[in-house]
Jmol script that loads the backbone (N, CA, C; Angstrom):
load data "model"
ATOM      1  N   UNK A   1      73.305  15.121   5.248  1.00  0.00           N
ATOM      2  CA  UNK A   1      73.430  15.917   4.045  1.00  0.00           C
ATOM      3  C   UNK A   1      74.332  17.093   4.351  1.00  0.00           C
ATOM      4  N   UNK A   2      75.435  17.195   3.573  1.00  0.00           N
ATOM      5  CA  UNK A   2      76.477  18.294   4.049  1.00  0.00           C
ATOM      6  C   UNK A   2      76.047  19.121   2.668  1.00  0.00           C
ATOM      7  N   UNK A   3      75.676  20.321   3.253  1.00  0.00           N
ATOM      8  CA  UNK A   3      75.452  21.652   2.568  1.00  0.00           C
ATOM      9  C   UNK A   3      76.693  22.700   2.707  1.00  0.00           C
ATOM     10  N   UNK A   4      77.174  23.026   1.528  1.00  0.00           N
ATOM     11  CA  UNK A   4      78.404  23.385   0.914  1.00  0.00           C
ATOM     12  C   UNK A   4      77.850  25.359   0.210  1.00  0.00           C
ATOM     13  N   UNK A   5      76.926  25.664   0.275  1.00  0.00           N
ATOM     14  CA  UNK A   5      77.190  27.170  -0.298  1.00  0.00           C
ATOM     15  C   UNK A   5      75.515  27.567   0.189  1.00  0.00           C
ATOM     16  N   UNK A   6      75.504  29.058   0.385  1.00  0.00           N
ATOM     17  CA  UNK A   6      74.165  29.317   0.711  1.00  0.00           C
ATOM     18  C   UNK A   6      72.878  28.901  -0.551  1.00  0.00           C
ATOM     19  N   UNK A   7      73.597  28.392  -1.703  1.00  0.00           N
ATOM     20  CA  UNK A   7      72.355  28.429  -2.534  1.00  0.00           C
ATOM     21  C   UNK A   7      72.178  27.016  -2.465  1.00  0.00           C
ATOM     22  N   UNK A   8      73.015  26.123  -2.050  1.00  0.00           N
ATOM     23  CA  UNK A   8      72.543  24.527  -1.845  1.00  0.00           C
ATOM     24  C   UNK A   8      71.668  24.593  -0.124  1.00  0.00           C
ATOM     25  N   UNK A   9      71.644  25.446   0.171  1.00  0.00           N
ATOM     26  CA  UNK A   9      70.875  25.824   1.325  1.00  0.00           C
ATOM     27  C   UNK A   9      69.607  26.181   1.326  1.00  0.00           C
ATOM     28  N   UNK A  10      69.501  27.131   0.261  1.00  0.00           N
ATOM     29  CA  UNK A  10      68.329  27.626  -0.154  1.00  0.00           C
ATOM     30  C   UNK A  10      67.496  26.671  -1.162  1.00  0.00           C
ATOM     31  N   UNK A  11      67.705  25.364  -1.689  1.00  0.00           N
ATOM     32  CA  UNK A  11      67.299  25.030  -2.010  1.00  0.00           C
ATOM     33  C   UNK A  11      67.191  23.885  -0.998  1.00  0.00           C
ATOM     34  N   UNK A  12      67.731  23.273  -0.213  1.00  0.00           N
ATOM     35  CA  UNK A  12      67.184  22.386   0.692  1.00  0.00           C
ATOM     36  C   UNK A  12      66.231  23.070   1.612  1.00  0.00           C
ATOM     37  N   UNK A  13      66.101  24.588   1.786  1.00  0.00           N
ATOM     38  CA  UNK A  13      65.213  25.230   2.113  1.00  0.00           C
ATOM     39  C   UNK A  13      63.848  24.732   1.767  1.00  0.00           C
ATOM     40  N   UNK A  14      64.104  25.678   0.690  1.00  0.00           N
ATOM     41  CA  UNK A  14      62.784  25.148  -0.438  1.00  0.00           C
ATOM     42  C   UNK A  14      62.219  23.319  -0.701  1.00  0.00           C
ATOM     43  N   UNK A  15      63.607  22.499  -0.620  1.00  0.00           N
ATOM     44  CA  UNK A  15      62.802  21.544  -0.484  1.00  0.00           C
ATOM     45  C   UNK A  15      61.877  20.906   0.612  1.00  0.00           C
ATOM     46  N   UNK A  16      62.450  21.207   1.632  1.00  0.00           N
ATOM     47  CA  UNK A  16      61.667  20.983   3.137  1.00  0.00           C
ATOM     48  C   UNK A  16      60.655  21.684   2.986  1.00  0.00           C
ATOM     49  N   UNK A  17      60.142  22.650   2.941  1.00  0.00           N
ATOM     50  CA  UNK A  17      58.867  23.558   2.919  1.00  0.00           C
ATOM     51  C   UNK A  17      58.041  23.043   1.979  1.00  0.00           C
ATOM     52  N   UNK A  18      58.813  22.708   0.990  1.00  0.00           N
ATOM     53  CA  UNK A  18      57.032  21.949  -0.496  1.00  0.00           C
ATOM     54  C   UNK A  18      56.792  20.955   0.148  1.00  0.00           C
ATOM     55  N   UNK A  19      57.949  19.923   0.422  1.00  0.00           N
ATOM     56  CA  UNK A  19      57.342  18.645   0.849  1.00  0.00           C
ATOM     57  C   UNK A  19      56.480  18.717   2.213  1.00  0.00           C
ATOM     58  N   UNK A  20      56.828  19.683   3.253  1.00  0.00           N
ATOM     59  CA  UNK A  20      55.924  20.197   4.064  1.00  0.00           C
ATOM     60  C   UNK A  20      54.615  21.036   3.427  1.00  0.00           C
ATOM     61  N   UNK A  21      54.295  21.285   2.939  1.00  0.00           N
ATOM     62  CA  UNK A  21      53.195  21.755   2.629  1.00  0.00           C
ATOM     63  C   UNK A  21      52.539  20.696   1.938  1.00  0.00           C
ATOM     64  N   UNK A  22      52.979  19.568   1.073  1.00  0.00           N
ATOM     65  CA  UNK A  22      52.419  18.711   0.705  1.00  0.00           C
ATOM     66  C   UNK A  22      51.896  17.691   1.245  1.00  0.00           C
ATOM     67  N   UNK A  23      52.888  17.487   2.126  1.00  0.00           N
ATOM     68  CA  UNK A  23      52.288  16.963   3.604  1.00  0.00           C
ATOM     69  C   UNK A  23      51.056  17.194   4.610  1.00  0.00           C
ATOM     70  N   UNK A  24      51.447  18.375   5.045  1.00  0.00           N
ATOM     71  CA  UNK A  24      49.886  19.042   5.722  1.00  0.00           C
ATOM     72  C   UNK A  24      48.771  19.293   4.919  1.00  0.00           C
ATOM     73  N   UNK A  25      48.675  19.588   3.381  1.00  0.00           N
ATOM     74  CA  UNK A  25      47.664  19.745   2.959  1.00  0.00           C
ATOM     75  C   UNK A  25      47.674  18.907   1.444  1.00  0.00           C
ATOM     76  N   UNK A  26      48.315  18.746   0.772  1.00  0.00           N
ATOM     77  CA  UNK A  26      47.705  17.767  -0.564  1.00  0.00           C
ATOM     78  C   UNK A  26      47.077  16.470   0.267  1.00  0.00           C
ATOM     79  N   UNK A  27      48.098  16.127   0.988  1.00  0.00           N
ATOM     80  CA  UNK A  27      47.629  14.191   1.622  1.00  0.00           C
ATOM     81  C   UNK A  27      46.640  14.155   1.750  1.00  0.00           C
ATOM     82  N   UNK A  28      45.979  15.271   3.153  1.00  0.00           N
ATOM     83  CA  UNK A  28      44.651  14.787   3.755  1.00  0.00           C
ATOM     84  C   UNK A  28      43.733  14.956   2.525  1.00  0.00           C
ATOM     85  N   UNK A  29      43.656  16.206   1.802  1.00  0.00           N
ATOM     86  CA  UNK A  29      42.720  16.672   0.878  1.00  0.00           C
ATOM     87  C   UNK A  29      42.663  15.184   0.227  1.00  0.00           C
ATOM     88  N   UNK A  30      43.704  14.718  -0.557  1.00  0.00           N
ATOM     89  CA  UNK A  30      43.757  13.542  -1.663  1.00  0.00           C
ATOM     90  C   UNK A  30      43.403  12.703  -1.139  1.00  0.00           C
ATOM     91  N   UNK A  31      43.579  12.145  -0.196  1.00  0.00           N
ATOM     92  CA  UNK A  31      43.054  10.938   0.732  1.00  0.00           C
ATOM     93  C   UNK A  31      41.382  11.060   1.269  1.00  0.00           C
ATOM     94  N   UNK A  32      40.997  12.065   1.688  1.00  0.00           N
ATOM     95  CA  UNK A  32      39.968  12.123   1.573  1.00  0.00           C
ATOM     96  C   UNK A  32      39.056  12.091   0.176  1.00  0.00           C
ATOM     97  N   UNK A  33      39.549  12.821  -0.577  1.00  0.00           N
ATOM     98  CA  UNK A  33      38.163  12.638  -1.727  1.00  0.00           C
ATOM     99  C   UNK A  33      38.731  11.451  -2.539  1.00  0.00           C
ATOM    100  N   UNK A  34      39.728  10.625  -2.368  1.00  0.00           N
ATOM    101  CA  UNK A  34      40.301   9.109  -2.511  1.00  0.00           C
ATOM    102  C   UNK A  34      38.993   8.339  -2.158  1.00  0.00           C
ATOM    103  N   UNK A  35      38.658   8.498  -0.469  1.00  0.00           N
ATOM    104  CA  UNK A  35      37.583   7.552   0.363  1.00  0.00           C
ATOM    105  C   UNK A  35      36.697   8.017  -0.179  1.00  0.00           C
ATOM    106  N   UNK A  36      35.818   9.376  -0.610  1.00  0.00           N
ATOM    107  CA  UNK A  36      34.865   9.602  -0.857  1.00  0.00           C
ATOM    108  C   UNK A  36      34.281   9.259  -1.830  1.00  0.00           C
ATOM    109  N   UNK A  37      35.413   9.342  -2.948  1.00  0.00           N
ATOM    110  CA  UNK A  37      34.941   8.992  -4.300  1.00  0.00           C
ATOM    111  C   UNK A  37      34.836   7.708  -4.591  1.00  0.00           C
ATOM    112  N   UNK A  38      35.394   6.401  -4.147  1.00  0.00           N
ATOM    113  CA  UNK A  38      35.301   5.205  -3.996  1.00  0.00           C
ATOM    114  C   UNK A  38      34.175   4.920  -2.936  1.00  0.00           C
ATOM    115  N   UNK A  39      33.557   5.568  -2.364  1.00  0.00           N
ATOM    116  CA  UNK A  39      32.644   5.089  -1.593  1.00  0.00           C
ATOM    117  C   UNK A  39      31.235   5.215  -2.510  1.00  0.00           C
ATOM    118  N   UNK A  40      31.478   6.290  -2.914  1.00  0.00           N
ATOM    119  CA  UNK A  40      30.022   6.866  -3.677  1.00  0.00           C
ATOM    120  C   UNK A  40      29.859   6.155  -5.003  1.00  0.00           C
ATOM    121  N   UNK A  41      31.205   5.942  -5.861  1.00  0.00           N
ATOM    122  CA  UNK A  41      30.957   5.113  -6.809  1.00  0.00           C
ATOM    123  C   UNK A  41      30.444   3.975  -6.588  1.00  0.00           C
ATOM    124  N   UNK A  42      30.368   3.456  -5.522  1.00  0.00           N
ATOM    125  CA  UNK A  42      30.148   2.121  -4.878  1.00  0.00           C
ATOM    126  C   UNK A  42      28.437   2.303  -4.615  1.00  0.00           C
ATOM    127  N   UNK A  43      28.265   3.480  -3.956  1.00  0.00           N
ATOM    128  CA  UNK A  43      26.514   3.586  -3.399  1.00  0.00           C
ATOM    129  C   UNK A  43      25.657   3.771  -4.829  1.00  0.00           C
ATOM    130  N   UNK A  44      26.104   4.996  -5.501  1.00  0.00           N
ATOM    131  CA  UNK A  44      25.376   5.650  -6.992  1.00  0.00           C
ATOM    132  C   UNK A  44      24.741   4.108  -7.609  1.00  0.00           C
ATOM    133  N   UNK A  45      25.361   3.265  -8.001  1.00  0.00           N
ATOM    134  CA  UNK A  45      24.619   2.531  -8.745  1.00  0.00           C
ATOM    135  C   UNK A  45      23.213   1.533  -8.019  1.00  0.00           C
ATOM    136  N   UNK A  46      23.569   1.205  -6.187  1.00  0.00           N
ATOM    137  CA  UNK A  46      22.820   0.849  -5.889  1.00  0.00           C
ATOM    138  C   UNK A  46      21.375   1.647  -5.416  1.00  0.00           C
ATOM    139  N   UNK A  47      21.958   3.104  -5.795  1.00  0.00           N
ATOM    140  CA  UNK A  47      20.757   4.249  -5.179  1.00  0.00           C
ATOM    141  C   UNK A  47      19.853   3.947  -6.537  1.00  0.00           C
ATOM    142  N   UNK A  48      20.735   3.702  -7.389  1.00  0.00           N
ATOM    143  CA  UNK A  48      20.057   4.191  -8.697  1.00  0.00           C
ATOM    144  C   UNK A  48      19.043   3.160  -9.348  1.00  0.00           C
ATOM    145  N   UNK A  49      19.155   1.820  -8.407  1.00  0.00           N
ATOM    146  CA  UNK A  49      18.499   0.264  -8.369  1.00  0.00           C
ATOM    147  C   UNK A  49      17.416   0.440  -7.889  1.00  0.00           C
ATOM    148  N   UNK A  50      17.593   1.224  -6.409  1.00  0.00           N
ATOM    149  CA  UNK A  50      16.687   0.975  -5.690  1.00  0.00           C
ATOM    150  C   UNK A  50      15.596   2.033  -6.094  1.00  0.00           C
ATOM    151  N   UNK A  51      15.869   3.261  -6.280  1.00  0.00           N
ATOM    152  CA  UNK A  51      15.241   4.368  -7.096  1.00  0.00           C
ATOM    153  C   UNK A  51      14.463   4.160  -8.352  1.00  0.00           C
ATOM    154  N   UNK A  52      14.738   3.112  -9.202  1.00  0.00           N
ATOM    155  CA  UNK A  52      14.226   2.931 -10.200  1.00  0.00           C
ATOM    156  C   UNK A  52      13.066   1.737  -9.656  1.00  0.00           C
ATOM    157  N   UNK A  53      13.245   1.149  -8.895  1.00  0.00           N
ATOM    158  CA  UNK A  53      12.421   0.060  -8.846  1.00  0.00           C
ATOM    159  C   UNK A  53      11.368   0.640  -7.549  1.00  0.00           C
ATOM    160  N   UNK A  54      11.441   1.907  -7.159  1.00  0.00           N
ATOM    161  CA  UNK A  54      10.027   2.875  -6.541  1.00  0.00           C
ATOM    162  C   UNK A  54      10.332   2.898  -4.587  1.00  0.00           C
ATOM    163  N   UNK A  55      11.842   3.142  -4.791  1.00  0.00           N
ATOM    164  CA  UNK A  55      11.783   3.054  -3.646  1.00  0.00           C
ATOM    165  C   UNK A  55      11.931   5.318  -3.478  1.00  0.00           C
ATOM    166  N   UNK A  56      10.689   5.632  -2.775  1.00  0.00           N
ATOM    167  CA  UNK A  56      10.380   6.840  -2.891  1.00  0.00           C
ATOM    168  C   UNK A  56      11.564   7.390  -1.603  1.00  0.00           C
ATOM    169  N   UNK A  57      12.732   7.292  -0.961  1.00  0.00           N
ATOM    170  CA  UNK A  57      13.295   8.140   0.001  1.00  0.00           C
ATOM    171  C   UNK A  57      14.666   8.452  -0.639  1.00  0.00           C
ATOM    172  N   UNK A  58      14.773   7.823  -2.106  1.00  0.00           N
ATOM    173  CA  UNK A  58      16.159   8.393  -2.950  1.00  0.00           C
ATOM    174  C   UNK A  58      15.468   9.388  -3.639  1.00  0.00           C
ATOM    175  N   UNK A  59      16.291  10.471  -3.457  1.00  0.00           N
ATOM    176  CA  UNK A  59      15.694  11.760  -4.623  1.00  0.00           C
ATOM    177  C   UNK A  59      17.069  11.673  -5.477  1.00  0.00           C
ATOM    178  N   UNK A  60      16.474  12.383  -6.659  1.00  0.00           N
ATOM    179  CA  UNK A  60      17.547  12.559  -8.087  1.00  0.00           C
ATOM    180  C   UNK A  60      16.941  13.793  -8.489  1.00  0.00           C
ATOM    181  N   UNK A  61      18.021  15.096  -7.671  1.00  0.00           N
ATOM    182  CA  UNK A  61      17.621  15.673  -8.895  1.00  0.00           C
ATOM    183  C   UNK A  61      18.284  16.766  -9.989  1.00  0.00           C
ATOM    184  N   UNK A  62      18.063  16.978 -11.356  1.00  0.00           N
ATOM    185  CA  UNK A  62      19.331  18.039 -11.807  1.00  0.00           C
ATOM    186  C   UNK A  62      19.195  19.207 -11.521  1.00  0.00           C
ATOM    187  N   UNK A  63      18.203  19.622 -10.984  1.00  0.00           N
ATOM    188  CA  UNK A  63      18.105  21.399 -10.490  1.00  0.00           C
ATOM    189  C   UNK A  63      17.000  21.018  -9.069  1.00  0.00           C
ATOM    190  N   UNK A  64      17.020  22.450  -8.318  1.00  0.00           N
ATOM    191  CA  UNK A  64      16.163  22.176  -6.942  1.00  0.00           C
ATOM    192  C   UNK A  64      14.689  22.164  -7.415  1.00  0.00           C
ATOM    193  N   UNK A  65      14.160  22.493  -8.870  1.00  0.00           N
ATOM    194  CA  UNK A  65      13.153  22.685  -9.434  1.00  0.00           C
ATOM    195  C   UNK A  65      12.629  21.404 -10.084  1.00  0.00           C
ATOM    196  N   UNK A  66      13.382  20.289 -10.906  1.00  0.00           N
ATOM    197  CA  UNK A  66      13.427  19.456 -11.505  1.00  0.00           C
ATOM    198  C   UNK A  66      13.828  18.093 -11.041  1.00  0.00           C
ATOM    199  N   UNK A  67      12.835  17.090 -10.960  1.00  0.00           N
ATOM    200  CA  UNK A  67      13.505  15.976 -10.328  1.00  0.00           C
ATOM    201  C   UNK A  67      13.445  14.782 -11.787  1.00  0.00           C
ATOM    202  N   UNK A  68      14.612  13.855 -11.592  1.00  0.00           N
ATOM    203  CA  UNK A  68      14.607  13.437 -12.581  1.00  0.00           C
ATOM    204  C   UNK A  68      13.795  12.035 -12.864  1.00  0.00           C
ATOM    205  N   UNK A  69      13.284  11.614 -13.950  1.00  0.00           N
ATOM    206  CA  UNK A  69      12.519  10.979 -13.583  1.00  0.00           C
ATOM    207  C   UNK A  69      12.845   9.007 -13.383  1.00  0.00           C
ATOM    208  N   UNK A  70      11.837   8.440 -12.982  1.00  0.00           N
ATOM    209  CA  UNK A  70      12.562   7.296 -12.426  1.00  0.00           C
ATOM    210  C   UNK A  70      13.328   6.636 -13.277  1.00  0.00           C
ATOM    211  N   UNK A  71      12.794   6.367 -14.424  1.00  0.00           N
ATOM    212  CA  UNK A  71      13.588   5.288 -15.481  1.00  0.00           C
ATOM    213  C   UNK A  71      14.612   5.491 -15.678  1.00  0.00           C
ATOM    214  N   UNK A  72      15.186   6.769 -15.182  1.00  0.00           N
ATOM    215  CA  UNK A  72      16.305   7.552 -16.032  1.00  0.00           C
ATOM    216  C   UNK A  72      17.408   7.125 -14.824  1.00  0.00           C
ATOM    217  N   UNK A  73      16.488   7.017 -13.942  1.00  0.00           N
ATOM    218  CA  UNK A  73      17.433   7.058 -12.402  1.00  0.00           C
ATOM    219  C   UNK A  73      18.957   5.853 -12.518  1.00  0.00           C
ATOM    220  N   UNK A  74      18.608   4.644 -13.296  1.00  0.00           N
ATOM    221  CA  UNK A  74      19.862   3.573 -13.332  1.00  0.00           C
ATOM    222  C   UNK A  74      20.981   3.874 -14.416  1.00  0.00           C
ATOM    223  N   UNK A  75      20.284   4.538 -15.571  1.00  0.00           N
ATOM    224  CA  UNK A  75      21.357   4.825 -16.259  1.00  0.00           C
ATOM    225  C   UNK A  75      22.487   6.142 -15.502  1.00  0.00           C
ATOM    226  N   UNK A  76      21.508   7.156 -15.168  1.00  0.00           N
ATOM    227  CA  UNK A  76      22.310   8.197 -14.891  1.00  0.00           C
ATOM    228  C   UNK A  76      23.385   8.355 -13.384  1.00  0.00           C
ATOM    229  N   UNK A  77      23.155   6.953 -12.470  1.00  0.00           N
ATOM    230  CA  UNK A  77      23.749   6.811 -11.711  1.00  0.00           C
ATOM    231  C   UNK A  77      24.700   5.861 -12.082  1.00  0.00           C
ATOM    232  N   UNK A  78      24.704   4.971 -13.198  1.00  0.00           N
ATOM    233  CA  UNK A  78      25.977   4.272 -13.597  1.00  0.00           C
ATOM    234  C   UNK A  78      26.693   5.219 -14.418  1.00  0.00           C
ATOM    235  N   UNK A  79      26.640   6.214 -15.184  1.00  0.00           N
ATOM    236  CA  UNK A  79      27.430   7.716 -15.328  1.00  0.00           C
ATOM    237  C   UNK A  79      28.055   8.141 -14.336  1.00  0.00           C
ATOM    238  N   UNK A  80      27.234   8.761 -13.505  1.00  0.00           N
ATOM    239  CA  UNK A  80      27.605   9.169 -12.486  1.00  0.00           C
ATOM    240  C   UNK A  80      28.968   8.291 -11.692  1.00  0.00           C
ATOM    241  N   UNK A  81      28.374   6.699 -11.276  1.00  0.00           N
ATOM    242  CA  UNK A  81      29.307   5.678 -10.944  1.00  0.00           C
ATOM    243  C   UNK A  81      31.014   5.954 -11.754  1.00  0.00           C
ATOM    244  N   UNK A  82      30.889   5.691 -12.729  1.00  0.00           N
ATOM    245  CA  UNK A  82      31.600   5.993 -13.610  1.00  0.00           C
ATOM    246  C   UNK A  82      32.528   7.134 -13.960  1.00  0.00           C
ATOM    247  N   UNK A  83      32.127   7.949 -13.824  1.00  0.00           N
ATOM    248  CA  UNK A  83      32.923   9.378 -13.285  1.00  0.00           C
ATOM    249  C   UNK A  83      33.426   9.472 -11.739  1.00  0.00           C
ATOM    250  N   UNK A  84      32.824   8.997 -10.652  1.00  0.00           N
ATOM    251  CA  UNK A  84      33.948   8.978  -9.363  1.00  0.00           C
ATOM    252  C   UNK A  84      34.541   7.968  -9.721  1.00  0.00           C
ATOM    253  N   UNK A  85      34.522   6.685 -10.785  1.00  0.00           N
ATOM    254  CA  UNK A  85      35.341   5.483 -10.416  1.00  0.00           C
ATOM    255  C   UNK A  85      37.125   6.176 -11.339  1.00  0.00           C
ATOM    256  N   UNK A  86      36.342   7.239 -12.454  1.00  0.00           N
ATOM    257  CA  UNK A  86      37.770   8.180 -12.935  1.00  0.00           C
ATOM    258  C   UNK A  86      38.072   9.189 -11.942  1.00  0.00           C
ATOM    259  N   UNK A  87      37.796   9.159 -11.034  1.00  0.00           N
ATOM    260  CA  UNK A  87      38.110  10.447 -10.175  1.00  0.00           C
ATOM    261  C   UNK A  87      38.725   9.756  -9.292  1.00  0.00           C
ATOM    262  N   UNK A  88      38.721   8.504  -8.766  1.00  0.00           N
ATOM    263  CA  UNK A  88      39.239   7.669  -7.546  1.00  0.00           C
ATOM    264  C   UNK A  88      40.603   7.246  -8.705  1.00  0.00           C
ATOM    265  N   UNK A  89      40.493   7.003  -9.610  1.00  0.00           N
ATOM    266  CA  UNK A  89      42.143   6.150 -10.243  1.00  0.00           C
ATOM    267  C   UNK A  89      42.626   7.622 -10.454  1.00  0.00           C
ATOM    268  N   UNK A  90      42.535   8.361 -10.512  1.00  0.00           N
ATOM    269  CA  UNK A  90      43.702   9.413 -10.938  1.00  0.00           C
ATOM    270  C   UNK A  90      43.772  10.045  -9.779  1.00  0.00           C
ATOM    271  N   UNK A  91      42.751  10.322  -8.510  1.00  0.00           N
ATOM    272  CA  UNK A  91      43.273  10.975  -7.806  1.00  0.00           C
ATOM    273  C   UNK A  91      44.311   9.659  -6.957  1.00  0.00           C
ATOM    274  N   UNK A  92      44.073   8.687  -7.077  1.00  0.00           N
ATOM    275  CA  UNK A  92      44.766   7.692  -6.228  1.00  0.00           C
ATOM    276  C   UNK A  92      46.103   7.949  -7.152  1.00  0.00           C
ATOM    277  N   UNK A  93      46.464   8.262  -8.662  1.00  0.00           N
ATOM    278  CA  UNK A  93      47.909   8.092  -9.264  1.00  0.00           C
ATOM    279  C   UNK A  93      48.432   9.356  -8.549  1.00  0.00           C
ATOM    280  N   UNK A  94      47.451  10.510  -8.578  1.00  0.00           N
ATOM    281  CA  UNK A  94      48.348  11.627  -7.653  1.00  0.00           C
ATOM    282  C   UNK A  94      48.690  11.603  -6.641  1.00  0.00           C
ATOM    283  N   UNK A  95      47.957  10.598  -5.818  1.00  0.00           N
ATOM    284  CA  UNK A  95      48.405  10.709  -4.461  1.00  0.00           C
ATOM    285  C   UNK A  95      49.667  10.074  -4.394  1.00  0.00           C
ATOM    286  N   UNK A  96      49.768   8.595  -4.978  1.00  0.00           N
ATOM    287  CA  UNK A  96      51.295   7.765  -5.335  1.00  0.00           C
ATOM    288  C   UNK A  96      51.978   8.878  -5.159  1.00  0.00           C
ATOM    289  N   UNK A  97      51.497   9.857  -6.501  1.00  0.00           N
ATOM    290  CA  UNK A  97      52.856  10.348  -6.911  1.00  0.00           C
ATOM    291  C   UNK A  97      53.842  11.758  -5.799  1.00  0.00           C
ATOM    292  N   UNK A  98      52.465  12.086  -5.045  1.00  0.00           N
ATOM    293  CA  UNK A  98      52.662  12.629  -4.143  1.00  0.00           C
ATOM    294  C   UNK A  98      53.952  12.400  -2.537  1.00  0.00           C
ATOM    295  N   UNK A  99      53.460  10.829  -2.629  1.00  0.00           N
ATOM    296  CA  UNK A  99      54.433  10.258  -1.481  1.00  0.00           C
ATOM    297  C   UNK A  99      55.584  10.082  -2.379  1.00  0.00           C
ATOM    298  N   UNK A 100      55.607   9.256  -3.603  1.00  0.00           N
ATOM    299  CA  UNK A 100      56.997   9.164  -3.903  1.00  0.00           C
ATOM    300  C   UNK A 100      57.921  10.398  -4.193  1.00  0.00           C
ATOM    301  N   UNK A 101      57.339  11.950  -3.792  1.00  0.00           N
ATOM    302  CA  UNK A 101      58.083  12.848  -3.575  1.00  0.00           C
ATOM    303  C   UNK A 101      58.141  13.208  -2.382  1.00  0.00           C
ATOM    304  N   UNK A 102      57.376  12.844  -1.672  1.00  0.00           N
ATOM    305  CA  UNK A 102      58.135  12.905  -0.246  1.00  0.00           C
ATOM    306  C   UNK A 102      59.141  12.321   0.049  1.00  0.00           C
ATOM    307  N   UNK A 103      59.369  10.797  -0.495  1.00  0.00           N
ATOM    308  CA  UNK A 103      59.960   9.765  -0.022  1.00  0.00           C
ATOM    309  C   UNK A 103      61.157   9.916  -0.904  1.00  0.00           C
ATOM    310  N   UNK A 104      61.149  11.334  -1.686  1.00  0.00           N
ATOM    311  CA  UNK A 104      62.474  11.339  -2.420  1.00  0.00           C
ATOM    312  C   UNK A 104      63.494  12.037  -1.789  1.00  0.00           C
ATOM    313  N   UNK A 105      64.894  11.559  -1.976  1.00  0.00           N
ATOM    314  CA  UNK A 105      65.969  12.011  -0.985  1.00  0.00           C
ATOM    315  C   UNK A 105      66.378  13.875  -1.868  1.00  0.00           C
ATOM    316  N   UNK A 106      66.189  13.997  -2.240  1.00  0.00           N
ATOM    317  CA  UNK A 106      66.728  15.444  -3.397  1.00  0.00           C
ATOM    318  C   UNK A 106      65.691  16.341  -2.501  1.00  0.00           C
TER     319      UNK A 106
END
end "model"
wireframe off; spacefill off
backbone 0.3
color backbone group
């Protein structure tokens, strides 16, 4: 890349440094709660099986005061399911979109 004036400088500046910073810190962050959130969407519904049908070592609860009660336990973990399974597709479109700006030549 032949750089021709200090302000085509300063902006290849600037571009090395975002994509470095996006690098050291969006990836891991996104990639991690990527695995996390696909993992848990995956467990929530079977916690919420086994919980309902009296298995007493899953707790559910909405405050440290309030536990929720069993019947409630399958619906509110396929919610739950359901919300990391939207949290895993969009954080997975950001992450795409993340590399294909790394991987951009500009």
């Amino acid at each position: 890349m032949k750089i021709s004036s200090s302000a085509d400088a300063g902006s290849a500046l600037l571009n090395y440094t975002a994509k470095g910073c996006v690098i050291l810190f969006a990836l891991p962050i996104l990639s991690t709660w990527l695995a996390g959130s696909a993992i848990c969407a995956v467990i929530a519904p079977i916690a919420g099986l086994l919980r309902t049908f009296g298995v007493t070592g899953i707790g559910m609860q909405l405050t440290p005061s309030y536990s929720l009660p069993a019947i409630l336990s399958l619906p509110f973990s396929l919610c739950l399911a359901f919300l990391l399974a939207l949290s895993f597709y969009y954080t997975r479109r950001l992450l795409r979109s993340c590399i294909r700006y790394i991987r951009s030549t500009n």
